[in-house]
N, C-alpha and C positions, 0 to 999 in steps of 0.2 A: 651272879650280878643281875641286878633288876634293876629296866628300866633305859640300861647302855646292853651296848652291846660287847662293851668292854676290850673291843680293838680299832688302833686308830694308825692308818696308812702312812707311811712318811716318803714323798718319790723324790729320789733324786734325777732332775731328766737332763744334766749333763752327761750323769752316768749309767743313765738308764735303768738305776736301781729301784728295785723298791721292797721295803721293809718293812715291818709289820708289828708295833707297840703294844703292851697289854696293860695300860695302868691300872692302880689298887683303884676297890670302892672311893676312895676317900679323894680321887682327883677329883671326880664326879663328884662327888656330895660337894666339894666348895665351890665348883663353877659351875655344876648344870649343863654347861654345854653351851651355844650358841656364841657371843662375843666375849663368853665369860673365860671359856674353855680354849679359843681363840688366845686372847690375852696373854693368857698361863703359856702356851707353847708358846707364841713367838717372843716373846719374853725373853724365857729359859734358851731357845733355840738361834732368835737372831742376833748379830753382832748389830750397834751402834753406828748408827751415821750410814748403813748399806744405802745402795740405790736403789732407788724403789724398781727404776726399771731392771736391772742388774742382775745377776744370779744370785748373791746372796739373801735376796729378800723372799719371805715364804708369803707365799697365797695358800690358804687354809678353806678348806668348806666343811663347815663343822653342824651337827644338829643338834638336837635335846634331847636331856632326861624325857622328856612328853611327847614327841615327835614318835609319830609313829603306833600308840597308844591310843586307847581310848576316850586321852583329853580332849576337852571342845578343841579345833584347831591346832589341835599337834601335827602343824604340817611344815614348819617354817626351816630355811636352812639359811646359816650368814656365811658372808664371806668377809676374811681376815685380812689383812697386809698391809704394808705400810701405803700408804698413802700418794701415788707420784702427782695428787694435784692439789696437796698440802702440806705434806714431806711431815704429817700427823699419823697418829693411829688412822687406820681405816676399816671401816666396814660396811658393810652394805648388806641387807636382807632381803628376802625371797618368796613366796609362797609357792602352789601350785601342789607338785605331787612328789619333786624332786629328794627332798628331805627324809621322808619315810622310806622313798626308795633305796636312797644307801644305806640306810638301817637292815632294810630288808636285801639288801647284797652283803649285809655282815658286820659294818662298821660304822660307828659313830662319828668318821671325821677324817678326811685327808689332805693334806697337805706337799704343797710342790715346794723345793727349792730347783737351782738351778738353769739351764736355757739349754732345750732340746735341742740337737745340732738341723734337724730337721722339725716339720709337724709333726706332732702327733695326737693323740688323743688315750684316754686312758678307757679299760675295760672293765667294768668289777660286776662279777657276780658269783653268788653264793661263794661269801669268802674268800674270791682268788681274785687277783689282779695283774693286769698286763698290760702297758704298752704297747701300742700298734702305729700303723703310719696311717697319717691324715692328708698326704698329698692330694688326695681327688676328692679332700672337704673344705682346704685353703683354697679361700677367695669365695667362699658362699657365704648366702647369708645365714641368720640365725633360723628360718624359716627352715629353707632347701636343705639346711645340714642336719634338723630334725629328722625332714623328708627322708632324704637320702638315706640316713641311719638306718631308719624305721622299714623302707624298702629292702634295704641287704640283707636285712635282718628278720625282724618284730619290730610289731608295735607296744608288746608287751616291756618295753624297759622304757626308762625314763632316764632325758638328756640335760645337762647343762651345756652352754657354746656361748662362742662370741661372733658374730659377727665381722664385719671389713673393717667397723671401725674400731673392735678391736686389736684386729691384724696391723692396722695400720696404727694403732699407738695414741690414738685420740685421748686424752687423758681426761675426758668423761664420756669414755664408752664404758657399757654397761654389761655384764654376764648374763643371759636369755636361756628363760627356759619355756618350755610349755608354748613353742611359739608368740609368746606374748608377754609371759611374767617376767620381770627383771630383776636381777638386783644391780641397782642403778647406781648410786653413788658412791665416793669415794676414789674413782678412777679404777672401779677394780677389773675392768676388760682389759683396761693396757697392760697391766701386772699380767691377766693370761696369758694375753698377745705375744706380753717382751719374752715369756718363756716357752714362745710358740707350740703351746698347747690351745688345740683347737676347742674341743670336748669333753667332757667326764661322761659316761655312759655305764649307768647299773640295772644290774636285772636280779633282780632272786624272789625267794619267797621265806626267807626266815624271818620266824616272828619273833616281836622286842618282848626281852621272858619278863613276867609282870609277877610283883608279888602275891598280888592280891584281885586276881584278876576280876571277881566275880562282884567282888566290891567295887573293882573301876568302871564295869560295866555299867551298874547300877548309879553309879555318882553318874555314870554319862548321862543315863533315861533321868535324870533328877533337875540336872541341868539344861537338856534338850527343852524337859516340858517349862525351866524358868524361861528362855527365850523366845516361849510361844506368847508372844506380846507385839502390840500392836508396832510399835517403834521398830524390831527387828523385822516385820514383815514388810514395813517401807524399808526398811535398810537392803531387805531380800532383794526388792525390785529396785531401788534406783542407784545401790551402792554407793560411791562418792560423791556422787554426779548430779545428787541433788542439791548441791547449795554454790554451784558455780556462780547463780548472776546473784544471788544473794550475798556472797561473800564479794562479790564485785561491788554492788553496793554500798556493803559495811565499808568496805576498806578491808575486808581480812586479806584480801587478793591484791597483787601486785594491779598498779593499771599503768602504761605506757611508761613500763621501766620503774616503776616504783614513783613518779612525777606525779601520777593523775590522780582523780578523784572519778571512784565507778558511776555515782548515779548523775552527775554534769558529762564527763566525756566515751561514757562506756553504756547510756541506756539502752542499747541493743544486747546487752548480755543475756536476758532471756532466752535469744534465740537460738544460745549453746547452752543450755541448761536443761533438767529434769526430763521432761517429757517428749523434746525435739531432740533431744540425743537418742532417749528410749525407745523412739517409735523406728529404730535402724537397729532393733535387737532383732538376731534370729533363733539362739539359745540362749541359754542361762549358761551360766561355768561358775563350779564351783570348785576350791581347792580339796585336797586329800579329805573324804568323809568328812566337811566343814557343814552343819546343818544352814549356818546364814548364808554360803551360797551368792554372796554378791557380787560377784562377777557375771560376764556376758560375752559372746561370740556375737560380734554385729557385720554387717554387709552394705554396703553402698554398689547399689545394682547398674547405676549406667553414670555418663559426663564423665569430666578431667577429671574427678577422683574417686572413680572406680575402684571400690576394693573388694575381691570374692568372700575373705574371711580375716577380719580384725578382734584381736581383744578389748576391749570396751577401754574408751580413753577417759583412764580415772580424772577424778579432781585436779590432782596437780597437771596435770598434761593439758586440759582444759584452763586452769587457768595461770599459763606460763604462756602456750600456744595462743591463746583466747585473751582473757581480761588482758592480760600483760601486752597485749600489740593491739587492742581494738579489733580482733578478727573474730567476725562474729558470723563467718561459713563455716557451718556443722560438718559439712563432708569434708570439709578442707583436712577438720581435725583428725577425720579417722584415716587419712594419708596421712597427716604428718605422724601419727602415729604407729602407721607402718612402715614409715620411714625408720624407722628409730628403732621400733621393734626389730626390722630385719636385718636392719643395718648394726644395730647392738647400740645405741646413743642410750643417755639419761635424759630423759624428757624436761625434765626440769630445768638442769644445765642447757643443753639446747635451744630450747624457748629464750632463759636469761640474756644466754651469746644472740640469737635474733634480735632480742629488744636492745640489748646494749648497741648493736649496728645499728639499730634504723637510730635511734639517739644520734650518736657518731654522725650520720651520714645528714641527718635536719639539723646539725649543728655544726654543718659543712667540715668534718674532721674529715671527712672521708669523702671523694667522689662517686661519681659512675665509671668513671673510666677505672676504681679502682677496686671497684663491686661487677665488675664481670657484665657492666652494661643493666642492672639489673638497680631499679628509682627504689630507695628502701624507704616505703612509707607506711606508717601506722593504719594497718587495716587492709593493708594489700595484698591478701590471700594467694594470690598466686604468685607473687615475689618471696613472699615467708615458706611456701613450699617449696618453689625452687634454690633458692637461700640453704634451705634443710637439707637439702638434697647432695649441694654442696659442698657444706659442711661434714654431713656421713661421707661423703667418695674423699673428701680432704684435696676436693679440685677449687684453682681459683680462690677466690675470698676466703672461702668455704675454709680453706687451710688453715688462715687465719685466725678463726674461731674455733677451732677442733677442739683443741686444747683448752677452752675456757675463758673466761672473760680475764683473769688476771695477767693468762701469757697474749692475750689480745692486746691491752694494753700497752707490754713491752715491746710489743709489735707497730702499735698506732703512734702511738706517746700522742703529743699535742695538746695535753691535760684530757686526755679520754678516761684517766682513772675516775676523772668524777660521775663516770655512768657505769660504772662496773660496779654490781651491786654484791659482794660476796662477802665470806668471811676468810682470811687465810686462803685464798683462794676457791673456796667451795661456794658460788652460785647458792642466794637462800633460795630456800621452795615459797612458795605460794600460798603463805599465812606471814602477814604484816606482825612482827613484835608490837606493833603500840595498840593493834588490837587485843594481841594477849600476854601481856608483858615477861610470863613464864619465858614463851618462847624464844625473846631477846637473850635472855639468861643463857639457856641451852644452843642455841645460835653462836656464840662468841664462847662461853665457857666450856662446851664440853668438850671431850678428848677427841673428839670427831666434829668439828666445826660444819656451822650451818644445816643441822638435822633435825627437821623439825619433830622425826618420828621416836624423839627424847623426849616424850610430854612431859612430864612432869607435874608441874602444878596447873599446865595450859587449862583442862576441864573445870577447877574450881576457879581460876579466871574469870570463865564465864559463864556463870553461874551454878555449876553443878558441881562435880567429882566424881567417884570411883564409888559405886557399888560396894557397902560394906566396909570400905574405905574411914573413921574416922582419925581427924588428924589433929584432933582438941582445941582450934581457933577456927573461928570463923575467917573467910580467904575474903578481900577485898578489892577488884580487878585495880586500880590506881592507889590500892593502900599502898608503899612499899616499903615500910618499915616490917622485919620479918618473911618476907617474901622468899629471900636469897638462901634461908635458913630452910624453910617449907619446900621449898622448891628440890633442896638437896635431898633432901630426907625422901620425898615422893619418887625425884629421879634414881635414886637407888633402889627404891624398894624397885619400883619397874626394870631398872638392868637387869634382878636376880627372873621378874617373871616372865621376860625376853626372854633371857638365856634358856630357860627350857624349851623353846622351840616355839610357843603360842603365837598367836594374832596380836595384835594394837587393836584392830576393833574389835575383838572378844573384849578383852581387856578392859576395854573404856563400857562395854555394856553389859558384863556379869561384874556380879560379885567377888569381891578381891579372896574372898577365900574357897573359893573353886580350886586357886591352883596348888596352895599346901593342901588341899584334900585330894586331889587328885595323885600329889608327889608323894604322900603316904601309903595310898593304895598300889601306885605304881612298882614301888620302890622298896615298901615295906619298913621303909625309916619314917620318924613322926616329924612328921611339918608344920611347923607355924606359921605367923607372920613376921614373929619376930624372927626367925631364921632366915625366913628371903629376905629381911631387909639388913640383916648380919653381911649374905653372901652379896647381896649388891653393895655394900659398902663395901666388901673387897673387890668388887668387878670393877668400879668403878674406882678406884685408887690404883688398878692395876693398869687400866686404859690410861690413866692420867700418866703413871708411874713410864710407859713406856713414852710418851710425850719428852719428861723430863729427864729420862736418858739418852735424846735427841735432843735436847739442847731446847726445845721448843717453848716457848713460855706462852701459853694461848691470850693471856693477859694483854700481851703485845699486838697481839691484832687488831686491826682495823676497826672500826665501826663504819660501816654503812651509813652515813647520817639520815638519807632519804629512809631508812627503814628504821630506823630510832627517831626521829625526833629533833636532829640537831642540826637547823635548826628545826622546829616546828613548822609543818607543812600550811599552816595559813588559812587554809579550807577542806572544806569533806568535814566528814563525822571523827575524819581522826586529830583536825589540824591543829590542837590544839595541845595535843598528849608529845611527849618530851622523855625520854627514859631516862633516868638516873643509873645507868648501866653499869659505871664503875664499880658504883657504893654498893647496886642488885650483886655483882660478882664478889666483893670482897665479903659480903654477908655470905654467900651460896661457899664461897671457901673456906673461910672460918668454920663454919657450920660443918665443912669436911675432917676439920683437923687438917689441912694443905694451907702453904704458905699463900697468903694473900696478894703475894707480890708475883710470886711467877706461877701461881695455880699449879703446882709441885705439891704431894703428898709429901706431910713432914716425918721424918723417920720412925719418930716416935707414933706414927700412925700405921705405918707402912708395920713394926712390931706387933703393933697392938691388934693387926690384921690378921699375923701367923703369916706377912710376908717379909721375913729376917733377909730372907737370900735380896731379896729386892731391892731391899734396904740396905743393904751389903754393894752390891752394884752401883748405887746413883749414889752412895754416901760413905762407904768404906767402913 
């Protein structure tokens, strides 16, 4: 088998077992791996209606066909499970080194059901795996438990862990690896937590067997020299984190809760952007063999927020933490961002539950006496930190918001739902739909609500698209006759080039047929694009398809109006744009073959996929 490593972990840690799966070529050839592969097990594996926090629900951390290989960025690892702060499919993705490393311990992908009766943490290397106890790494953070690992041991393996506010069930706490890297959303720390599993820890050196190895080598040096260009060389150096006060500006960026307009009440955004972030870099970081390299090791050397060694706070962290509260202290951000990092929080969500309080509290829903003594005001850096702070230990207020902006709500009432800005519960990131209206799409429609890292037609949006990419109409950002239709088709073909494991920002800056040339040589099966766009129209009916065996109908959910349009905000460069959101989803459905009415894959598609059993379940 080329390409997997063609064994995939199943642990039971009620019972402390663990068992060892060898699927045919042919599971792999339809999903690839990452969410697609995902999908496929908890599908087949989970029972209907489980609790997300509960034993019967699996957390999965699976990689790619390309992970591990000589693809640009085959470095990515997701994580699976149902959802505890959507009660939706879930997932969450990762970079760093962690991905290749289980490939390189032997396996493509493993999976917990279950709840340990104590801590523990898992061991895998070169092919063997075992269960150990985590006592003296419960209660650390994601940081220390690295630390700690790396001391008893090596430094030579690589960790996944959750931090306290995993432990503690925060249902947007986040899985931390790499001291820094996350995979943030979805709530999938509390799914580790609730199975009081601390760690995953692998070490080995077996290589992923390639088909064609000398030919993947060569596509690599073919594609290293396309990305020798001026665009990825700023990409090199400033990563996300160049377009914070600009995206404050446009409106791509939330500003005081999604209320404000950046260049009227946020013109200090500059001074968390580009090159005032930059000049706190002390290395570069980059993930597994990734030539763009846009990450960073930064340091704030003395004052209240002192930090020795932070991971560089991307775009959304910047502007969720930043444009989103008016807080425009740079040091602030690389605390709150250690915050998060060691405590295990999703930055995103985090920031949203901050802006949603200070709302709350200037629109007296809330007090001081009921905020811990603590004036929550737009721009008050050291109230938003200590706020944060909070919130990760699940002290005080802080409790309150752990959980997200939708169980905050049912917590506050008072009509505070009109400043919770999510979908289904999921907190949006830090790109406005009315600036890119793809995003509203994927925001509400997809099988994993409020994700913006679903592009889809986002880049032709705004004026560009996909490298090699044609899609035979010209895209037009406020056309939106068509749109819902383009949008499907895009966001499909990208679930299949996900699921092997790659980058989003590879992706968005090569050429779309890197990844069928790379899966050819890897694999030694021929690649098209019409075949990744075949297997993400199953990935993506199968995401959907487990939604509709939950009863879920994402159609039903909410809209945000301050983040669509409804009404129109009045002023700014956006106040004028209104999304037709319905009519964008029942095109983006239709266009699926799934019912327009409850965004349920229709059976007769769910066949037409080669997914019978599927269709056999949710339709009999």
């Amino acid at each position: 088998m080329f390409g997997n490593m063609g064994r995939i972990l199943f642990v039971d840690l009620t019972k402390g077992i663990i068992t060892e799966e060898n699927p045919p070529r042919e599971f792999f050839d339809d999903y690839l791996g990452g969410y697609g592969l995902g999908a496929r097990v908890l599908f087949s594996r989970m029972k209907a209606k489980a609790d997300p926090l509960g034993p019967e629900n699996m957390l999965g951390f699976t990689t790619g066909t390309l992970v591990g290989t000589p693809a640009i960025t085959g470095c990515r690892f997701t994580v699976c499970t149902k959802s505890p702060l959507t009660g939706t499919w879930g997932d969450a993705n990762c970079g760093g080194k962690f991905g290749p490393a289980l490939k390189a311990a032997g396996f493509d992908a493993v999976f917990f059901t279950g709840i340990s009766p104590k801590p523990v943490y898992i061991w895998i290397e070169d092919g063997r795996a075992e269960l150990r106890d985590a006592d003296w790494l419960w209660g650390k953070d994601s940081v220390e438990t690295e630390e700690l690992i790396e001391g008893k041991f090596d430094k030579d393996l690589s960790v996944a862990c959750i931090g306290q506010a995993g432990e503690k069930l925060s249902l947007i706490s986040a899985i931390m690896h790499d001291k820094g890297r996350a995979a943030g959303r979805s709530g999938v720390g509390a799914v580790m937590g609730s199975k009081r599993l601390k760690a995953i820890v692998t070490k080995g050196n077996i290589e992923v067997p390639l088909a064609n190895k000398e030919e993947a080598q060569e596509l690599r040096r073919k594609w290293v020299e396309h990305i020798d260009r001026d665009d990825i060389r700023h990409f090199r150096k400033y990563g996300s984190i160049d377009h914070v006060a600009s995206s404050a500006f446009s409106n791509d960026s939330p500003v005081t809760n999604w209320d404000g307009v950046g260049v009227d009440d946020f013109p200090t955004a500059t001074k968390i952007s580009d090159d005032e972030i930059l000049k706190y870099e002390v290395k570069k970081y980059a993930c597994w063999r990734c030539p763009i390299a846009c990450g960073g090791i930064y340091k704030v050397e003395s004052g209240a927020y002192k930090v020795d060694e932070v991971h560089k706070p991307e775009y959304e962290t910047c502007g969720m933490f930043g444009n989103n509260l008016l807080n425009d202290n740079v040091e602030s951000l690389f605390k709150l961002n250690d915050i998060c990092n060691r405590y295990g929080l999703d930055t995103i969500s985090a920031g949203a539950a901050i802006g949603f309080a200070i709302e709350c509290y200037e629109k007296g829903l809330i007090t001081k006496e009921e905020t811990d003594g603590l004036e929550l005001n737009w721009g008050n850096h050291e109230v938003i930190v200590a706020l944060t702070e909070r919130l990760a230990k699940r002290e005080g207020f802080g409790n309150i918001l752990a959980d997200g902006v939708l169980k905050a709500v049912e917590k506050i009432g008072k009509g505070s739902e009109e400043f919770a800005i999510h979908v289904g519960g999921q907190e949006l990131p830090a790109h406005d739909p009315r600036y890119a209206p793809s995003w509203g799409i994927s925001y509400k429609f997809d099988a994993t609500p409020g994700r913006h890292t679903q592009l889809g037609l986002v880049p032709f949006d705004n004026g560009g698209g996909y490298r090699g990419l044609d899609i035979g109409e010209k895209v037009e950002k406020y056309k939106y006759e068509g749109k819902g239709r383009l949008h499907a088709k895009v966001s499909n073909l990208l679930q299949a080039i996900f699921s092997t494991g790659v980058c989003m920002f590879a992706v968005t800056k090569m050429d779309v047929n890197t990844w069928p040339e790379f899966l050819t040589a890897v694999t030694g099966k021929k690649y098209t694009i019409d075949d990744l766009q075949l297997i993400g129209d199953r990935i993506a009916a199968l995401r959907h398809a487990f939604n509709a065996r939950e009863g879920v109908q994402v159609t039903k959910f909410n809209t945000p109006g301050r983040a669509y349009g409804h009404p129109p905000q009045g002023r700014g460069p956006l106040g004028e744009v209104s999304l037709p959101i319905n009519e964008l989803g029942k095109e983006f459905f239709e266009a699926q073959g799934f019912d327009p009415e409850t965004g349920w894959p229709t059976k007769e598609r769910l066949v037409e996929l080669r997914l019978e059993d599927v269709a056999k379940e949710i339709y009999g």
